[in-house]
mmJSON file of the N, C-alpha and C atoms, coordinates in Angstrom:
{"data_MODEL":{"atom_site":{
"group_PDB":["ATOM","ATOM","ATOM","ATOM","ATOM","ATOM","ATOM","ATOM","ATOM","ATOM","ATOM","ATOM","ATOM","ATOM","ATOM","ATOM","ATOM","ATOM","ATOM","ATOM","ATOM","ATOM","ATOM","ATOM","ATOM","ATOM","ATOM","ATOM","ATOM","ATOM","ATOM","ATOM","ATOM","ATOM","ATOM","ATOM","ATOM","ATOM","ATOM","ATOM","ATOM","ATOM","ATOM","ATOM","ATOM","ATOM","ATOM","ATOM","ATOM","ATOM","ATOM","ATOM","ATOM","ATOM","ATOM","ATOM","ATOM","ATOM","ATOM","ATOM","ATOM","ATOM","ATOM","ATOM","ATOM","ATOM","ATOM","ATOM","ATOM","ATOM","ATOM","ATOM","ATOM","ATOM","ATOM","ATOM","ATOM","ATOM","ATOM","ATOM","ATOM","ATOM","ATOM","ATOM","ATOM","ATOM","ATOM","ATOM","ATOM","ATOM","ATOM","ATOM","ATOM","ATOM","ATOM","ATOM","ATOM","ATOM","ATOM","ATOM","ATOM","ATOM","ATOM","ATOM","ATOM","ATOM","ATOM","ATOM","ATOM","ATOM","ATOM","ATOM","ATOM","ATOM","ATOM","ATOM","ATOM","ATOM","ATOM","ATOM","ATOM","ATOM","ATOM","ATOM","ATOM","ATOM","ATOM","ATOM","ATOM","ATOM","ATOM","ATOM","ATOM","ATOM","ATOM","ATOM","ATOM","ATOM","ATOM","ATOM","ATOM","ATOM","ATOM","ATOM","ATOM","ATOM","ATOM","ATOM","ATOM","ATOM","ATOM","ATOM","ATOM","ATOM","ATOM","ATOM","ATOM","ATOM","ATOM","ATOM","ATOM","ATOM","ATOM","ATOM","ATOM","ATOM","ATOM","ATOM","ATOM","ATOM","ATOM","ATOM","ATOM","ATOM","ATOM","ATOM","ATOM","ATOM","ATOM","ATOM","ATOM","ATOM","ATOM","ATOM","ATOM","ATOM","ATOM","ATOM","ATOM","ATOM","ATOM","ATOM","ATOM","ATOM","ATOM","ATOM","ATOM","ATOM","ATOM","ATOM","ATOM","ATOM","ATOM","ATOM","ATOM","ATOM","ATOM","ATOM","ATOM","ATOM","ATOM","ATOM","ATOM"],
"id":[1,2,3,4,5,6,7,8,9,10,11,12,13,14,15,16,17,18,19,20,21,22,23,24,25,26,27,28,29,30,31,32,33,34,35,36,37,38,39,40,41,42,43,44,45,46,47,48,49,50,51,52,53,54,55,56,57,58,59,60,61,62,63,64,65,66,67,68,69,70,71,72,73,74,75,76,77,78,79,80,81,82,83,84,85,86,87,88,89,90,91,92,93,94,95,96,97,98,99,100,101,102,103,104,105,106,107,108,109,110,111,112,113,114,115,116,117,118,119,120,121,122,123,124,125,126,127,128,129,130,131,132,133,134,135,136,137,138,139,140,141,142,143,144,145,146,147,148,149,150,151,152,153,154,155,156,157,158,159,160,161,162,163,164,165,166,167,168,169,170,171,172,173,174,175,176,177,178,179,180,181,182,183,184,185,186,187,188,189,190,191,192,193,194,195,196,197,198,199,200,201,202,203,204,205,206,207,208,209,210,211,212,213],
"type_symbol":["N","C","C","N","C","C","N","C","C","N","C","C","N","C","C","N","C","C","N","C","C","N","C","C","N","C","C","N","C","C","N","C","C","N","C","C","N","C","C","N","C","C","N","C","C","N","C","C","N","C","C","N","C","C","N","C","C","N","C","C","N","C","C","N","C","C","N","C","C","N","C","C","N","C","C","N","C","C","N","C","C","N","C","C","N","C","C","N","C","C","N","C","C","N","C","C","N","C","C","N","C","C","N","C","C","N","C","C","N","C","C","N","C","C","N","C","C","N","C","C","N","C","C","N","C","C","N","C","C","N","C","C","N","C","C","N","C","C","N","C","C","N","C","C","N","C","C","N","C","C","N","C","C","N","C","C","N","C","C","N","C","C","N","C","C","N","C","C","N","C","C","N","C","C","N","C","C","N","C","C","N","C","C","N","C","C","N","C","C","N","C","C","N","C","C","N","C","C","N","C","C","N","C","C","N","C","C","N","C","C","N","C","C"],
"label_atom_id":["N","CA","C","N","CA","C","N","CA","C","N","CA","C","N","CA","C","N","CA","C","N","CA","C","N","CA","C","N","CA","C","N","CA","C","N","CA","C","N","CA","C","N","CA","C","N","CA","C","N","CA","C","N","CA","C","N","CA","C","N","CA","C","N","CA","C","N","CA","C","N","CA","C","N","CA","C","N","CA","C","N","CA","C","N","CA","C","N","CA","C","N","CA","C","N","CA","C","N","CA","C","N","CA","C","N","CA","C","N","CA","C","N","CA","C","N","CA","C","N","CA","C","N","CA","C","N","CA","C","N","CA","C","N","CA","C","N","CA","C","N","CA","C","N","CA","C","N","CA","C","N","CA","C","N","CA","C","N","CA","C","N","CA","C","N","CA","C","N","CA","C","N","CA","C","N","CA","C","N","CA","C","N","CA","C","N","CA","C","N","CA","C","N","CA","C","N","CA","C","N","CA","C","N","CA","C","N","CA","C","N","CA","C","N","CA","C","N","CA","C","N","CA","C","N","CA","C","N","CA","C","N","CA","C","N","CA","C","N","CA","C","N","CA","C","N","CA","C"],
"label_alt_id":[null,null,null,null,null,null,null,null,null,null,null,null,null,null,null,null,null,null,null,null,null,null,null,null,null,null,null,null,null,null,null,null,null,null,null,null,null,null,null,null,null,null,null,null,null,null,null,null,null,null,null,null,null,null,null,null,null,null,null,null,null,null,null,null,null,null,null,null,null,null,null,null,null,null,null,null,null,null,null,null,null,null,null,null,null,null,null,null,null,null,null,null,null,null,null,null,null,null,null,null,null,null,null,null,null,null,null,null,null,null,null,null,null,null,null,null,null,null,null,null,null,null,null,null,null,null,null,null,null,null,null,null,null,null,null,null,null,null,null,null,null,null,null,null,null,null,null,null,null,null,null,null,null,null,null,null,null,null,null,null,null,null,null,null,null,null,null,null,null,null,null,null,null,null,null,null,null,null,null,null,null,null,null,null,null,null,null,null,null,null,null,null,null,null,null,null,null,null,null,null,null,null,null,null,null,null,null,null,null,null,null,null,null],
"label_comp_id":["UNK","UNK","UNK","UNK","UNK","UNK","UNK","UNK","UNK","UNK","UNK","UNK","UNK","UNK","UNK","UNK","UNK","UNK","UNK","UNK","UNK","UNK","UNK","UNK","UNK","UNK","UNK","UNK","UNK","UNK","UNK","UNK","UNK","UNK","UNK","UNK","UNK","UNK","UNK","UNK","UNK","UNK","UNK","UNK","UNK","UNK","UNK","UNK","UNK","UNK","UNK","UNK","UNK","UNK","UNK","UNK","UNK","UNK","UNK","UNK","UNK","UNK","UNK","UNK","UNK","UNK","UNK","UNK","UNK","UNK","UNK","UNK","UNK","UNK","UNK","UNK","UNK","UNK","UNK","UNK","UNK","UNK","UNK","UNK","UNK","UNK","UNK","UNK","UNK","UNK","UNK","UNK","UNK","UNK","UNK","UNK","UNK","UNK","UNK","UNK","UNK","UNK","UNK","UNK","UNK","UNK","UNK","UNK","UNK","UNK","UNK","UNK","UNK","UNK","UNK","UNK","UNK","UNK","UNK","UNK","UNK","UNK","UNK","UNK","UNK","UNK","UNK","UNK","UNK","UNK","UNK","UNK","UNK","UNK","UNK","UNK","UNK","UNK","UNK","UNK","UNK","UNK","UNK","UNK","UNK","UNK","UNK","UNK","UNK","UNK","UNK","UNK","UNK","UNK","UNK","UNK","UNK","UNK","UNK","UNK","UNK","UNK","UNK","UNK","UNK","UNK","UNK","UNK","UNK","UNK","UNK","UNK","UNK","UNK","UNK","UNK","UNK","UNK","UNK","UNK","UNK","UNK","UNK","UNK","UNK","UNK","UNK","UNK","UNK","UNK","UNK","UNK","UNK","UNK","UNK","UNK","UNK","UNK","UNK","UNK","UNK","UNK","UNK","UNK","UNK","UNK","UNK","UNK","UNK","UNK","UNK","UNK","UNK"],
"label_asym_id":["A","A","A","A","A","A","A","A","A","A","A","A","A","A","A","A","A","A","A","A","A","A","A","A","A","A","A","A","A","A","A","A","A","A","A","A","A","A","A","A","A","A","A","A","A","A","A","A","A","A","A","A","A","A","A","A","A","A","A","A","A","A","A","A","A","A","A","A","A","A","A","A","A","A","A","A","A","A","A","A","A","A","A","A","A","A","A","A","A","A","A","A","A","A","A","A","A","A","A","A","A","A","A","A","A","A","A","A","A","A","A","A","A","A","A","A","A","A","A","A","A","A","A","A","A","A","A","A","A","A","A","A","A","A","A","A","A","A","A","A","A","A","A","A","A","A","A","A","A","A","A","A","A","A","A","A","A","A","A","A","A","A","A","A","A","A","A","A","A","A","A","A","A","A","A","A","A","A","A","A","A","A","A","A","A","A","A","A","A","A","A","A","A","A","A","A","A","A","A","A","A","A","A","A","A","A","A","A","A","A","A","A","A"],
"label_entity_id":["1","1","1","1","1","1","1","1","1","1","1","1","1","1","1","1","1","1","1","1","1","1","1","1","1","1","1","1","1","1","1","1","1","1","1","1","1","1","1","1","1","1","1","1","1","1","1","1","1","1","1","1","1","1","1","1","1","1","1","1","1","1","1","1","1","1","1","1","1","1","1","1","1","1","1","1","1","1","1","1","1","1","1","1","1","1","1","1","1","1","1","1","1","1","1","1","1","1","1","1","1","1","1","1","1","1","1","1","1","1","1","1","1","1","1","1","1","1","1","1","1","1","1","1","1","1","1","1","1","1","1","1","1","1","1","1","1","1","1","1","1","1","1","1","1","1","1","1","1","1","1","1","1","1","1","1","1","1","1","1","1","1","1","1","1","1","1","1","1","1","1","1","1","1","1","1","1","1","1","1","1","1","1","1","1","1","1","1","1","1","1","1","1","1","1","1","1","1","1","1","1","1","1","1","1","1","1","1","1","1","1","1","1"],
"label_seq_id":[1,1,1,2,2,2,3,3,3,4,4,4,5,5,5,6,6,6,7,7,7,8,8,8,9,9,9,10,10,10,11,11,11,12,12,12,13,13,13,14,14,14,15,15,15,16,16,16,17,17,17,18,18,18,19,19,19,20,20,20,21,21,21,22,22,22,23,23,23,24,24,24,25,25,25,26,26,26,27,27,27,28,28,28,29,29,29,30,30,30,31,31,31,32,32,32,33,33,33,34,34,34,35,35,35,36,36,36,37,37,37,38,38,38,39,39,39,40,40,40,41,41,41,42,42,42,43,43,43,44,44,44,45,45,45,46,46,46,47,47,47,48,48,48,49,49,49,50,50,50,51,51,51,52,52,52,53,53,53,54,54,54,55,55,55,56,56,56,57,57,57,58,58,58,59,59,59,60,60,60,61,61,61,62,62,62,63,63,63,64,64,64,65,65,65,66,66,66,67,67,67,68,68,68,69,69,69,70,70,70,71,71,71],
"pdbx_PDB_ins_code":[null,null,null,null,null,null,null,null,null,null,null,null,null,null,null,null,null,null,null,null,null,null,null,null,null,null,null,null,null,null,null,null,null,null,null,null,null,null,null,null,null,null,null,null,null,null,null,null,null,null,null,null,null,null,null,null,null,null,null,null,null,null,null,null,null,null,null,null,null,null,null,null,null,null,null,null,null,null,null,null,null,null,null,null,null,null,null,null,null,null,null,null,null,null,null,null,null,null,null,null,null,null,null,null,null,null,null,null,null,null,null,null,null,null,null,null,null,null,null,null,null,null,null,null,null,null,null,null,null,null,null,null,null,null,null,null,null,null,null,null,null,null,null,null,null,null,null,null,null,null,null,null,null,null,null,null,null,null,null,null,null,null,null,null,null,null,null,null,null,null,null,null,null,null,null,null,null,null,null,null,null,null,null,null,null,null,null,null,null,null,null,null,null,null,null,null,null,null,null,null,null,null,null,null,null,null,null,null,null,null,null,null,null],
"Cartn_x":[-4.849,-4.157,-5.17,-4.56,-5.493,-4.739,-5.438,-4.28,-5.436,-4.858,-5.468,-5.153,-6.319,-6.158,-5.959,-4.626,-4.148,-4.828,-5.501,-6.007,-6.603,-7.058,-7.324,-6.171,-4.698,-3.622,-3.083,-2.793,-2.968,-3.662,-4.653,-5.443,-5.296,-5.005,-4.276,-3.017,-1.754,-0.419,-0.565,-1.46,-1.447,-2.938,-3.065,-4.226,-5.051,-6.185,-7.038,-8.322,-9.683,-11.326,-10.965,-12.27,-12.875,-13.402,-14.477,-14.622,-13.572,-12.767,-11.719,-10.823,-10.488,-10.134,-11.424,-12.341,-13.316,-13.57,-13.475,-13.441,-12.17,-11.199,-9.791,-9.257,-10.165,-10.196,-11.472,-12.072,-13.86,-14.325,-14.139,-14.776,-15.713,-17.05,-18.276,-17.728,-18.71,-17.942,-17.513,-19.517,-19.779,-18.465,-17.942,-16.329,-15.581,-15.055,-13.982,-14.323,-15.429,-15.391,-15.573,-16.104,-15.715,-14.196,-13.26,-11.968,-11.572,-11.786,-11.025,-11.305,-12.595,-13.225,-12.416,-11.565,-11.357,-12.753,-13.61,-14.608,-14.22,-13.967,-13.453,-12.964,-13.741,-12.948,-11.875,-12.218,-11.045,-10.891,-10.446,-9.509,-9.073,-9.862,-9.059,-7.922,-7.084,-5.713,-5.631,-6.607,-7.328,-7.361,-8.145,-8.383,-7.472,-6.575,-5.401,-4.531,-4.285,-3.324,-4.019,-5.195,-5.496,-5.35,-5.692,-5.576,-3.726,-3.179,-1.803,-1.407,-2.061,-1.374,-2.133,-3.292,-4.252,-3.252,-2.766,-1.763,-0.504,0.181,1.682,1.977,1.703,2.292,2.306,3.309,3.089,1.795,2.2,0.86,0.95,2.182,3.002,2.029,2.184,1.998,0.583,-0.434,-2.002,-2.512,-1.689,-1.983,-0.591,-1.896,-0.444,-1.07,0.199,-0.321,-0.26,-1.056,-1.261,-1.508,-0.468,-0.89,-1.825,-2.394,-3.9,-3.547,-1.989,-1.853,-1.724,-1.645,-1.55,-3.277,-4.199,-5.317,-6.143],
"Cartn_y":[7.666,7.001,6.354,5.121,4.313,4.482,4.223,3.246,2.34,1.075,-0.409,-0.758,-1.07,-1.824,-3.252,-4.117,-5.168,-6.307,-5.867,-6.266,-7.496,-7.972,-9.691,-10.746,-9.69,-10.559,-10.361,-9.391,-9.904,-10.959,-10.802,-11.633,-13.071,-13.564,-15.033,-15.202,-13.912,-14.361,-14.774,-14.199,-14.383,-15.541,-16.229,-17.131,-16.727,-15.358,-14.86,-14.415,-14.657,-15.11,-13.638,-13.179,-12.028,-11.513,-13.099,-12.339,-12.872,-13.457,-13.43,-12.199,-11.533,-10.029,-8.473,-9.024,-8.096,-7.953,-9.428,-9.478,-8.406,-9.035,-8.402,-7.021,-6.069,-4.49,-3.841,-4.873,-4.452,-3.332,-3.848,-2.992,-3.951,-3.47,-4.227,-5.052,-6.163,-7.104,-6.282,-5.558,-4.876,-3.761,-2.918,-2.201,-2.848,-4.109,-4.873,-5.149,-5.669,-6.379,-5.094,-3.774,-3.09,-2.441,-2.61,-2.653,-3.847,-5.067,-6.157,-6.15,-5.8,-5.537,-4.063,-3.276,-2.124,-1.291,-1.139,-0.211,0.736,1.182,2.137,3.459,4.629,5.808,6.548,6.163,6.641,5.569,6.17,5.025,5.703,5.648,6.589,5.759,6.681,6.804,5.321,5.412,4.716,3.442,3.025,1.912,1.44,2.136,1.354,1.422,1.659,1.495,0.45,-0.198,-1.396,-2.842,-2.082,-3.178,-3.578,-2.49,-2.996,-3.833,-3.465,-3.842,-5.67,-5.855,-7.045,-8.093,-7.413,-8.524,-8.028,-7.534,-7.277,-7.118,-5.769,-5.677,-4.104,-3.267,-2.087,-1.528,-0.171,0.536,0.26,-0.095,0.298,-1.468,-2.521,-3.665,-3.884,-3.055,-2.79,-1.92,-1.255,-0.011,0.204,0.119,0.34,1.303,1.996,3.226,2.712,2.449,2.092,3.758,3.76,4.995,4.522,5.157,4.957,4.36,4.16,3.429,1.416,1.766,0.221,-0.243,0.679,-0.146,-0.955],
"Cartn_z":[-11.962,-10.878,-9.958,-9.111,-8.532,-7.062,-5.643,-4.622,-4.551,-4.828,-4.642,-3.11,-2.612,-1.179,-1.324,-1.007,-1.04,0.407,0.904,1.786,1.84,0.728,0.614,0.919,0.076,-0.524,1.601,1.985,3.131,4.46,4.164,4.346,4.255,2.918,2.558,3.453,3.174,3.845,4.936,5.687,7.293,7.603,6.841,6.945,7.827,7.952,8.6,7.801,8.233,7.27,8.005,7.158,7.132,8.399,9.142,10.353,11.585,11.543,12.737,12.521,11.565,11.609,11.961,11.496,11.856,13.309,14.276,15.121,16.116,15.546,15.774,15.872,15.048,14.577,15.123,15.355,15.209,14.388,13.14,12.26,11.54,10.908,10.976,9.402,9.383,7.996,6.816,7.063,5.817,5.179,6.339,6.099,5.607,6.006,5.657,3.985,4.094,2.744,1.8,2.008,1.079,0.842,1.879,1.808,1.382,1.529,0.582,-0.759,-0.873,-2.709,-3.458,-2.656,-3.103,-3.832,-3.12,-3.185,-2.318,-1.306,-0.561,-1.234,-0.797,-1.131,-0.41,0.712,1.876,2.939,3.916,4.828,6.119,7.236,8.218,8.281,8.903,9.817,11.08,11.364,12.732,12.156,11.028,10.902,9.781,9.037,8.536,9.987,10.983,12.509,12.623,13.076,13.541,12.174,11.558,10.088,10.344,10.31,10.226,11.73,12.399,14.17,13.999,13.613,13.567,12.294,11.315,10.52,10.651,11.101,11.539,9.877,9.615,8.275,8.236,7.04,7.108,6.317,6.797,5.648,4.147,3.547,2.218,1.842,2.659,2.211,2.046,2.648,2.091,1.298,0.614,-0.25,-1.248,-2.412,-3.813,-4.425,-4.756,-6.167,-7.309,-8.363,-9.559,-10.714,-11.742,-12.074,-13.327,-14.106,-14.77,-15.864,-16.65,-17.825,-17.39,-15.83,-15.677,-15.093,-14.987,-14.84,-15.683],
"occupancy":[1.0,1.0,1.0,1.0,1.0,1.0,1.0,1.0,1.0,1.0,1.0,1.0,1.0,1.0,1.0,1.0,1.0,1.0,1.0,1.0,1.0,1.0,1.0,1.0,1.0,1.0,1.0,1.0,1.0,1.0,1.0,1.0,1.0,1.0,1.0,1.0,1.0,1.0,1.0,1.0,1.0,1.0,1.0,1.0,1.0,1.0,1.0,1.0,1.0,1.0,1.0,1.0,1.0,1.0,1.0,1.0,1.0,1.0,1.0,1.0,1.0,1.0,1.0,1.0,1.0,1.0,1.0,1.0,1.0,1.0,1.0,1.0,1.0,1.0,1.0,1.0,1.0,1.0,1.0,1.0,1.0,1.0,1.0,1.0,1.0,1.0,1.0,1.0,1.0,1.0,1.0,1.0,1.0,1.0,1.0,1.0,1.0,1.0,1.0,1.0,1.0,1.0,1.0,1.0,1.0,1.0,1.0,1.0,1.0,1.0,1.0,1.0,1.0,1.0,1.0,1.0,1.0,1.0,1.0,1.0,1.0,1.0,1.0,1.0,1.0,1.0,1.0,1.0,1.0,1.0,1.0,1.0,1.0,1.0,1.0,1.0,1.0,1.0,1.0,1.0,1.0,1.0,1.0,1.0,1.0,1.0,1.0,1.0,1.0,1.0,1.0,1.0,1.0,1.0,1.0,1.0,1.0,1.0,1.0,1.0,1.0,1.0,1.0,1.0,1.0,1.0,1.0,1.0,1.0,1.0,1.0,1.0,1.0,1.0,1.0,1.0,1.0,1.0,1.0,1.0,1.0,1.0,1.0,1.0,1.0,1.0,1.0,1.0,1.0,1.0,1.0,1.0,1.0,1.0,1.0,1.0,1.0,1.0,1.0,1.0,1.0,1.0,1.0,1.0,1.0,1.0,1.0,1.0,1.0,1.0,1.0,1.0,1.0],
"B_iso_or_equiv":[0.0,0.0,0.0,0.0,0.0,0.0,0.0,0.0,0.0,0.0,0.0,0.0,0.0,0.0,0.0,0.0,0.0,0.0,0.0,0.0,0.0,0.0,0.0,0.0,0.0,0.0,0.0,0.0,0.0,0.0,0.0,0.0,0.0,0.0,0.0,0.0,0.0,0.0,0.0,0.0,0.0,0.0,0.0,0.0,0.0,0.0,0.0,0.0,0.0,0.0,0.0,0.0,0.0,0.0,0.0,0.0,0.0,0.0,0.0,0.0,0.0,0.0,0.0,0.0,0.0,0.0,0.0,0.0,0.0,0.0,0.0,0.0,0.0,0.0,0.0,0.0,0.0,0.0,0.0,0.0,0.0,0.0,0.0,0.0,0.0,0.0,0.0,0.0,0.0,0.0,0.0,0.0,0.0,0.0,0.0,0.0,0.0,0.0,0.0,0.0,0.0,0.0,0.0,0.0,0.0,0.0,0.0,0.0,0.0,0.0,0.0,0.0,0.0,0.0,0.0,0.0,0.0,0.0,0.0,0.0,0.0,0.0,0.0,0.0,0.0,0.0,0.0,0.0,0.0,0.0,0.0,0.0,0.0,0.0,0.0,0.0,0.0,0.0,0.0,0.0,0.0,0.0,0.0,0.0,0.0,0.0,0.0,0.0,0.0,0.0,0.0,0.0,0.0,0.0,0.0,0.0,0.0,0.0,0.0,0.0,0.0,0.0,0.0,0.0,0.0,0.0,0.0,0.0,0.0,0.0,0.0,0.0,0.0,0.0,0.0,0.0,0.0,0.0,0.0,0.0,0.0,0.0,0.0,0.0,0.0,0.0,0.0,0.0,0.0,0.0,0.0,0.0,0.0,0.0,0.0,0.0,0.0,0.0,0.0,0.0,0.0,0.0,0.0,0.0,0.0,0.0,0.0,0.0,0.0,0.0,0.0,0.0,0.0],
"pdbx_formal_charge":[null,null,null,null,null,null,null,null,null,null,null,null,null,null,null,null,null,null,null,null,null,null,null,null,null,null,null,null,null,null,null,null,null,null,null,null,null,null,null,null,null,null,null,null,null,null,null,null,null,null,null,null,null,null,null,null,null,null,null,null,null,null,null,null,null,null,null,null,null,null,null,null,null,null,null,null,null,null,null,null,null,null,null,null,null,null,null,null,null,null,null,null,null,null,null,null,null,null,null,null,null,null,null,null,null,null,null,null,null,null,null,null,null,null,null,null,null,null,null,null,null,null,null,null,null,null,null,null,null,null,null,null,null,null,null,null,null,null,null,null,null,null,null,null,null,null,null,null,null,null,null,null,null,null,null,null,null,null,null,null,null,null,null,null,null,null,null,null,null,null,null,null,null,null,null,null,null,null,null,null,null,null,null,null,null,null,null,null,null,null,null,null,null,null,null,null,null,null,null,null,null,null,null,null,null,null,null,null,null,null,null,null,null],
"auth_seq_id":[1,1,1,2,2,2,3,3,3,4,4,4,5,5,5,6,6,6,7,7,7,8,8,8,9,9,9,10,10,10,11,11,11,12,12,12,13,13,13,14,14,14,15,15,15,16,16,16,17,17,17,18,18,18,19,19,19,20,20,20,21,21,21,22,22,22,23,23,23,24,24,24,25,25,25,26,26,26,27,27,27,28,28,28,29,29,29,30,30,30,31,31,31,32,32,32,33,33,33,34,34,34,35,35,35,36,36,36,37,37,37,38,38,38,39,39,39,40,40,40,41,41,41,42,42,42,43,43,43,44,44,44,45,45,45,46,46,46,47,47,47,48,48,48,49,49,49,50,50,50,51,51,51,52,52,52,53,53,53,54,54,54,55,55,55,56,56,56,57,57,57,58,58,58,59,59,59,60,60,60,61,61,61,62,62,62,63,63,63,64,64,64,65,65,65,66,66,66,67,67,67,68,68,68,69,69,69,70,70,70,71,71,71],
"auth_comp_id":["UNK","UNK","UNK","UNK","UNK","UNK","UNK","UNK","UNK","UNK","UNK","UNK","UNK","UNK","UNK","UNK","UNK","UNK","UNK","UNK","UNK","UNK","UNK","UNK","UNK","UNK","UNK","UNK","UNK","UNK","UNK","UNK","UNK","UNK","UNK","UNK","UNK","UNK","UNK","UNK","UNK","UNK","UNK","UNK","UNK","UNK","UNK","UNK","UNK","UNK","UNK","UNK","UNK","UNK","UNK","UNK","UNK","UNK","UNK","UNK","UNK","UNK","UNK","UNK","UNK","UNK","UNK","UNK","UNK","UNK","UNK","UNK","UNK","UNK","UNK","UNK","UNK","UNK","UNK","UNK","UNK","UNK","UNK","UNK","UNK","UNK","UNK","UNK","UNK","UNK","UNK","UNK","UNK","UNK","UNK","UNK","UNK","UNK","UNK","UNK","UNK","UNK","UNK","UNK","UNK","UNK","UNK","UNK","UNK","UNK","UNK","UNK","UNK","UNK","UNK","UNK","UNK","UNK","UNK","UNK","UNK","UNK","UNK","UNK","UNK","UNK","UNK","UNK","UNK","UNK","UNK","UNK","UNK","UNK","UNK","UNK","UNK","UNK","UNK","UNK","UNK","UNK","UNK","UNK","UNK","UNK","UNK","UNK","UNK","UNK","UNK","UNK","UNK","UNK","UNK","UNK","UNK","UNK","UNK","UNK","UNK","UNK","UNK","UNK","UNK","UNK","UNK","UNK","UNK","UNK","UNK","UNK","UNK","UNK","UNK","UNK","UNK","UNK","UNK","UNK","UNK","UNK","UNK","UNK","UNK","UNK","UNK","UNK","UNK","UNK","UNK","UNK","UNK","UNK","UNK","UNK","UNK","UNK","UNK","UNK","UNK","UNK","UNK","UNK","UNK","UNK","UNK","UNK","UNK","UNK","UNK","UNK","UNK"],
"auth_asym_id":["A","A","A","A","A","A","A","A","A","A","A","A","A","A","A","A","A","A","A","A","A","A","A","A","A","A","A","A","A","A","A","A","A","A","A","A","A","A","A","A","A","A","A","A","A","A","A","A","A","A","A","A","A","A","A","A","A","A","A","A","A","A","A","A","A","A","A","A","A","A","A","A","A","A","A","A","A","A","A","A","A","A","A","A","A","A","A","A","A","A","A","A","A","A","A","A","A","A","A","A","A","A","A","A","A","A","A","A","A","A","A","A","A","A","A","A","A","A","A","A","A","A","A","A","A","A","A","A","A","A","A","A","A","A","A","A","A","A","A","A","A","A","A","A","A","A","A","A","A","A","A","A","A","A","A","A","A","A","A","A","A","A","A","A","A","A","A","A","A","A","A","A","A","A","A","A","A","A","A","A","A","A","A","A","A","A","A","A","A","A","A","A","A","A","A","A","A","A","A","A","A","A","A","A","A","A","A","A","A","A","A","A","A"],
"auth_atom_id":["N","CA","C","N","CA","C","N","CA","C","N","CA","C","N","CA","C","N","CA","C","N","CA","C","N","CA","C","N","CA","C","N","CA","C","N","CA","C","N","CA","C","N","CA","C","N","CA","C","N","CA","C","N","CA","C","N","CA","C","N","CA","C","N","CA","C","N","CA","C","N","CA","C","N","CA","C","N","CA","C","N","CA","C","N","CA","C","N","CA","C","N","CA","C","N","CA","C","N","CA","C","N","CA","C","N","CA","C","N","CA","C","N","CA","C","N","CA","C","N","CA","C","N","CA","C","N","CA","C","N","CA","C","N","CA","C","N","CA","C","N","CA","C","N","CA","C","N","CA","C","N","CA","C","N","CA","C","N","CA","C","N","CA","C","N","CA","C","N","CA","C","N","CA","C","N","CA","C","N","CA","C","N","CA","C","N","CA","C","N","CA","C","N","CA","C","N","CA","C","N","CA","C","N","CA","C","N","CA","C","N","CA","C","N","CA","C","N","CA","C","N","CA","C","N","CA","C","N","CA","C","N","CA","C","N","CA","C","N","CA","C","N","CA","C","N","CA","C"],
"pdbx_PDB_model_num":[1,1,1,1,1,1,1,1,1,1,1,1,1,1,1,1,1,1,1,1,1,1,1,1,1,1,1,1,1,1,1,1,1,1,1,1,1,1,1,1,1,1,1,1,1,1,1,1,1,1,1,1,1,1,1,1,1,1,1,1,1,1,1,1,1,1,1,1,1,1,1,1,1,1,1,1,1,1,1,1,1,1,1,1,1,1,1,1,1,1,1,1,1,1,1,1,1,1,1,1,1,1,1,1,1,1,1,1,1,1,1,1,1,1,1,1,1,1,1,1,1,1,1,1,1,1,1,1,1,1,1,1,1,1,1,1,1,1,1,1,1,1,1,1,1,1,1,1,1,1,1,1,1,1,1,1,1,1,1,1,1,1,1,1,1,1,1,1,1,1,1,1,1,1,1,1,1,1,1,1,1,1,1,1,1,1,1,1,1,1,1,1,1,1,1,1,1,1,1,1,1,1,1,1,1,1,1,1,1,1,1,1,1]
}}}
């Protein structure tokens, strides 16, 4: 099983670059872009609340469960 961070595909909907959201959350590029690359092993609480509050979207719409026969 996977959870994929959708966070690019957000990114596009709401036409926002990498650093006018980094700006927005203030979390450093280098974070972001390992959350848009889905390199990330975890994820506070904290910074999926600002991720979601910075694109007006839920938690459900940046994070998918993929189970392991679909990777």
């Amino acid at each position: 099983m996977a959870i994929l961070v959708n966070l690019d595909v957000m990114m596009a909907k709401r036409k926002i670059s990498l650093n006018e959201l980094s700006a927005m959350v203030d979390i450093s590029l280098a974070n972001l872009s390992i959350l848009k690359n889905n390199k990330c092993r975890a994820i506070r609480f904290s910074t999926l609340n600002a991720l979601c509050r910075a694109l007006g979207c839920q938690p459900s719409d940046l994070l998918e469960y993929v189970p392991d026969e679909d990777i």
